[in-house]
C-alpha positions as CSV (number, residue, x, y, z in Angstrom):
1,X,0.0,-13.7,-0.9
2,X,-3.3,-15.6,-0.8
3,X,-4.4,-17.5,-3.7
4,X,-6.6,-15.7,-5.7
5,X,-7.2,-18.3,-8.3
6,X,-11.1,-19.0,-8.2
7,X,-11.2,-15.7,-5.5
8,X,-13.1,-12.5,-6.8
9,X,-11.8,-9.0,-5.7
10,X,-15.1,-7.0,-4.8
11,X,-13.6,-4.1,-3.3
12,X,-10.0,-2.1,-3.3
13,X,-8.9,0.1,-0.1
14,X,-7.3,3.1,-1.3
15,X,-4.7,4.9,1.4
16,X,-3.0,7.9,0.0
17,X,0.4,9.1,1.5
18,X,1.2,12.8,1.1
19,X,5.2,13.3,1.4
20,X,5.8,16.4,0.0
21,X,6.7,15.4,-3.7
22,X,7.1,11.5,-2.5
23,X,3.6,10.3,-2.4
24,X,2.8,6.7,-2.9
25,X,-0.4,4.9,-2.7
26,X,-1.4,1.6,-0.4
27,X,-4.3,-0.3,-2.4
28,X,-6.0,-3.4,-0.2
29,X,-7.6,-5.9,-2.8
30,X,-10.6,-7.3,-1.4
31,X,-12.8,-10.6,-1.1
32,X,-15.4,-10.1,1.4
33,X,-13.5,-9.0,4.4
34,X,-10.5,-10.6,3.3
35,X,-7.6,-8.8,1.7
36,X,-6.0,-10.7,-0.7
37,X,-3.7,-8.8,-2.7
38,X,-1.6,-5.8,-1.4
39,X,-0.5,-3.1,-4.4
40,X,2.2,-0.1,-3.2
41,X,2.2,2.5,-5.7
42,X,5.5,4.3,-5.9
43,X,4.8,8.0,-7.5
44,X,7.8,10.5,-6.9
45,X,10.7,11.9,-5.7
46,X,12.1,12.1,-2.3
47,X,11.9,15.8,-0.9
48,X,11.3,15.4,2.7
49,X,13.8,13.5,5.0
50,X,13.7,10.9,7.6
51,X,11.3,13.1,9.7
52,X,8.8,13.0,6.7
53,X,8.7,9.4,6.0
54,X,9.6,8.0,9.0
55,X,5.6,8.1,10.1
56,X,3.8,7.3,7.4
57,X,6.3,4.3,6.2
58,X,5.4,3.1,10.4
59,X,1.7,3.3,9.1
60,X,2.1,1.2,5.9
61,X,3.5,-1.1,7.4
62,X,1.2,-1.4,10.2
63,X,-1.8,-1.2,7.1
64,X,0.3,-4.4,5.0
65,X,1.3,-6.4,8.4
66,X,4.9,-5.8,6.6
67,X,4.2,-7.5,3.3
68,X,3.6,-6.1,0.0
69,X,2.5,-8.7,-2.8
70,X,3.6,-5.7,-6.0
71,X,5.5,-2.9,-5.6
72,X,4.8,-0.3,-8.5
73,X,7.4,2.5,-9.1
């Protein structure tokens, strides 16, 4: 995570993910072009299977370069 102490956000990058009943949000906190703060949103259940997820956890992770500052469930 970067410090954010003296750092104002001035935009957030919302990214929804549509699972079936397992959607989850990928929010990009913003300073300039910087992101500086990466927010996962958790909000359901798992319906759909490995098929399901399989893609769209391949394009959070290419969105976060793998690293999630707050997971929210």
């Amino acid at each position: 995570m970067t410090n954010t102490t003296n750092m104002q956000v001035d935009s957030i990058n919302v990214r929804m993910y549509r699972g079936g009943t397992g959607d989850f949000f990928a929010l990009l906190f913003k300073t300039g072009d910087a992101v500086t703060f990466k927010m996962v949103i958790d909000c359901g259940c798992i319906n759909g299977g490995k098929d399901t997820f399989k893609p769209l956890v391949n394009d959070l992770a290419t969105l976060t370069g793998g690293e999630v500052d707050l997971l929210v469930v």
